[in-house]
VOROKE-802495 format. One record per residue: residue number from 1; residue in three letters; chain; x, y, z of N, C-alpha, C in turn. Coordinates in nm, 3 decimals, padded with zeros to 5 digits. Example, Ala and Ser with C-alpha at 12.3 -4.5 7.8 and 13.67 -1.06 7.14 Angstrom:
PT    n  res  chain     n.px     n.py     n.pz    ca.px    ca.py    ca.pz     c.px     c.py     c.pz
PT    1  ala      A   01.319  -00.569   00.780   01.230  -00.450   00.780   01.320  -00.330   00.780
PT    2  ser      A   01.285  -00.225   00.708   01.367  -00.106   00.714   01.290   00.003   00.787
# end
This chain:
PT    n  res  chain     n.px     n.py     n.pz    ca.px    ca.py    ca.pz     c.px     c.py     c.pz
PT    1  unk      A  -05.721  -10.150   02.369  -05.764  -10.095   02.494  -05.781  -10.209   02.593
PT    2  unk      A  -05.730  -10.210   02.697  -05.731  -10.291   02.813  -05.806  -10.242   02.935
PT    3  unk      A  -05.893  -10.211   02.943  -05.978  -10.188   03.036  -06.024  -10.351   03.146
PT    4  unk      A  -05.989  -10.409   03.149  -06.013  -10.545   03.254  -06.186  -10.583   03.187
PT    5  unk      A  -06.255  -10.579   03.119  -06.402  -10.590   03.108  -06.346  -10.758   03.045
PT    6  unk      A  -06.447  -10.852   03.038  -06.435  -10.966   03.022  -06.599  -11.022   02.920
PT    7  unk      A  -06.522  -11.145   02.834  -06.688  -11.166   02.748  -06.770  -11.240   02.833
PT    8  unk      A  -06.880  -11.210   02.816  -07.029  -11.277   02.943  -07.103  -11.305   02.803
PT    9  unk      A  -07.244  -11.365   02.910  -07.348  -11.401   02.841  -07.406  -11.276   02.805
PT   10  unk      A  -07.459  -11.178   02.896  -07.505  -11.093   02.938  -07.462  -10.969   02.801
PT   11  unk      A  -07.265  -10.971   02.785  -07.266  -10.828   02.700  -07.272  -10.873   02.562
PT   12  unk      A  -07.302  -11.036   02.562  -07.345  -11.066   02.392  -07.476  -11.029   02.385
PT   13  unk      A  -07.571  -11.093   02.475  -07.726  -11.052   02.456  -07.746  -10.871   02.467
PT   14  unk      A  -07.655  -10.787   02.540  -07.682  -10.645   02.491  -07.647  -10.613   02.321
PT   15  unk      A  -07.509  -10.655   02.294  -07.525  -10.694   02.176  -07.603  -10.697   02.069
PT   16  unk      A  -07.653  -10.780   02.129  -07.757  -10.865   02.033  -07.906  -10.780   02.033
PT   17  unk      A  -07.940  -10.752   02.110  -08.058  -10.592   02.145  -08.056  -10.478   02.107
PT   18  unk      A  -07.881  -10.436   02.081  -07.851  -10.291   01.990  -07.811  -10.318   01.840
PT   19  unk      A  -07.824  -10.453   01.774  -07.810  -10.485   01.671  -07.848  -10.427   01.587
PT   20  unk      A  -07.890  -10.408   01.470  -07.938  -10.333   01.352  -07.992  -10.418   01.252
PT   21  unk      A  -07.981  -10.567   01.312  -08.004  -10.644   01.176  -08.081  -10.786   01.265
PT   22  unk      A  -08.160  -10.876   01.250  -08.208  -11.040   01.340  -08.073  -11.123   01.322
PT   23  unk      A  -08.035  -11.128   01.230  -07.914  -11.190   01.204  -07.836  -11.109   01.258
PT   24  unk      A  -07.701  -11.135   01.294  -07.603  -11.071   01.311  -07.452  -11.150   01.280
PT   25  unk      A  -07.373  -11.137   01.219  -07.241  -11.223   01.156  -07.118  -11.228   01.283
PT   26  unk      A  -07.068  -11.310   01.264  -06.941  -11.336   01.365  -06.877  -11.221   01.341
PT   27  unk      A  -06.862  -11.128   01.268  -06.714  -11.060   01.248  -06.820  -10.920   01.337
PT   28  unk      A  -06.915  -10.900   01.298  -06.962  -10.789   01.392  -06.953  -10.753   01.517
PT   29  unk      A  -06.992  -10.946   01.624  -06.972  -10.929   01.693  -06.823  -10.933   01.766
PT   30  unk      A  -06.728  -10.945   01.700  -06.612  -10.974   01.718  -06.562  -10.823   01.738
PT   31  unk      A  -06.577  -10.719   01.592  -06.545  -10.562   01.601  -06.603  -10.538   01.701
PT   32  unk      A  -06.729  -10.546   01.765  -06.796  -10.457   01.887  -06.735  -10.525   02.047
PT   33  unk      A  -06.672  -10.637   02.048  -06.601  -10.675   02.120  -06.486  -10.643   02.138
PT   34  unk      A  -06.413  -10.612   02.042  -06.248  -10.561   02.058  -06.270  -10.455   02.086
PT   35  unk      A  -06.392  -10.348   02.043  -06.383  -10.183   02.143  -06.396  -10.195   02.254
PT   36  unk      A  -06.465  -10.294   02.352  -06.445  -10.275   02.471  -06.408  -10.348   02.616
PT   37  unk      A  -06.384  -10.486   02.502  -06.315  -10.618   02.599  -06.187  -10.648   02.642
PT   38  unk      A  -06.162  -10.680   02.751  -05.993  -10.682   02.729  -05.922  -10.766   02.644
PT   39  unk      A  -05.770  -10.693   02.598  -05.753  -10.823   02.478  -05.755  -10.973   02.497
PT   40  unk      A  -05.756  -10.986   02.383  -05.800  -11.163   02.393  -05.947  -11.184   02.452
PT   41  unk      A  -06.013  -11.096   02.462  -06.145  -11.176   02.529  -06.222  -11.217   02.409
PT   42  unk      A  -06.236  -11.166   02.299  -06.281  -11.238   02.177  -06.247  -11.352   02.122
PT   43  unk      A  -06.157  -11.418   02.176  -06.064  -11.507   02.150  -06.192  -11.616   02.228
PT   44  unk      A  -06.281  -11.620   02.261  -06.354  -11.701   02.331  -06.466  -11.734   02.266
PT   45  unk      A  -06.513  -11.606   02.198  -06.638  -11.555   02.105  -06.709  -11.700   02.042
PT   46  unk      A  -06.646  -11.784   02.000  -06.696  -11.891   01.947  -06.743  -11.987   02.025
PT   47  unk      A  -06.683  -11.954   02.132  -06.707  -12.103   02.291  -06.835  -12.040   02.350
PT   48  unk      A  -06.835  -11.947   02.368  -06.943  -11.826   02.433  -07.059  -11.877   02.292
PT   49  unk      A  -07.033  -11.824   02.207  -07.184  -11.837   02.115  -07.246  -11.991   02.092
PT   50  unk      A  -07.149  -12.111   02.102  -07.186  -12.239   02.111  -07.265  -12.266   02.228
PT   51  unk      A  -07.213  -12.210   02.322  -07.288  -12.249   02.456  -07.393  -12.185   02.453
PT   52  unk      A  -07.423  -12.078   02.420  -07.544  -11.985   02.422  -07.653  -12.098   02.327
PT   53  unk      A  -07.601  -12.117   02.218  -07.706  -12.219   02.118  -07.776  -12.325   02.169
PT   54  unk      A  -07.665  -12.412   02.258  -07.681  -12.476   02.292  -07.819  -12.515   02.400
PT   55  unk      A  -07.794  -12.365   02.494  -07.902  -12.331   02.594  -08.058  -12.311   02.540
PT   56  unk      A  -08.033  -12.286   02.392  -08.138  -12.257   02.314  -08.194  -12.073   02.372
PT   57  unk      A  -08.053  -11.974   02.370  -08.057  -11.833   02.338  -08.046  -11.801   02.209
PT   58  unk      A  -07.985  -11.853   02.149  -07.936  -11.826   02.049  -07.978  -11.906   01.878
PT   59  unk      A  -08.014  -11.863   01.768  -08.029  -11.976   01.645  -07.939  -11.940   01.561
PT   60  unk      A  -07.866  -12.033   01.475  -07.757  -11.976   01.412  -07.822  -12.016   01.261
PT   61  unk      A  -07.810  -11.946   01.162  -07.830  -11.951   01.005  -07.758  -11.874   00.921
PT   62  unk      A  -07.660  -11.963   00.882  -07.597  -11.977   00.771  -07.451  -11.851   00.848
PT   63  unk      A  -07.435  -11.910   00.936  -07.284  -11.832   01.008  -07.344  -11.679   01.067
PT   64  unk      A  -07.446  -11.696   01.118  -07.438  -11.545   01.155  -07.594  -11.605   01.289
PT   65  unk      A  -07.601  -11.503   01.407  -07.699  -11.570   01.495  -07.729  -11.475   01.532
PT   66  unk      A  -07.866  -11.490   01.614  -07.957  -11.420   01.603  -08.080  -11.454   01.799
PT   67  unk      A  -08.050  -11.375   01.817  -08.129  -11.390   01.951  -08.293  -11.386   01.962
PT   68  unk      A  -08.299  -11.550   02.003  -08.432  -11.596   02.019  -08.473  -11.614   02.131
PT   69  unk      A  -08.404  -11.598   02.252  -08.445  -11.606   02.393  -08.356  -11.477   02.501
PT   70  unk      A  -08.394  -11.374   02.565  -08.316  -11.339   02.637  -08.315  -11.363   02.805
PT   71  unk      A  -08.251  -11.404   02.855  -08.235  -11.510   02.985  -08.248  -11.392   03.089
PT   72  unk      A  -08.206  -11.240   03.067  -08.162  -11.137   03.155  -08.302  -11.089   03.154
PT   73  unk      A  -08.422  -11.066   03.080  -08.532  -10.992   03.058  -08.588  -11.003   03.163
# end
């Protein structure tokens, strides 16, 4: 599906708020990205979640991360 929508900070941290789990694994957020990003925008997913860590939004343990700050609240 190509709808023009693009990956943000913003639709990881919704993401990350409708989660089901504190942890959450790369491949999850990757499936909930291909339903509604345009293609290839997951293709970023890893540059996007480094930078987020980095900002200190994000803590990562043991390959899967987990939102400790939300910047939009």
């Amino acid at each position: 599906m190509n709808n023009g929508k693009t990956l943000t900070d913003r639709f990881l941290v919704a993401l990350f708020r409708r989660g089901k789990a504190a942890y959450l694994p790369i491949s999850y957020l990757k499936e909930q990205g291909d339903k509604v990003l345009s293609k290839g925008e997951t293709d970023k997913l890893l540059t996007v979640l480094a930078e987020m860590t980095a900002k200190g939004v994000l803590e990562v343990k043991d390959n899967q991360y987990k939102l400790i700050h939300d910047p939009f609240a």
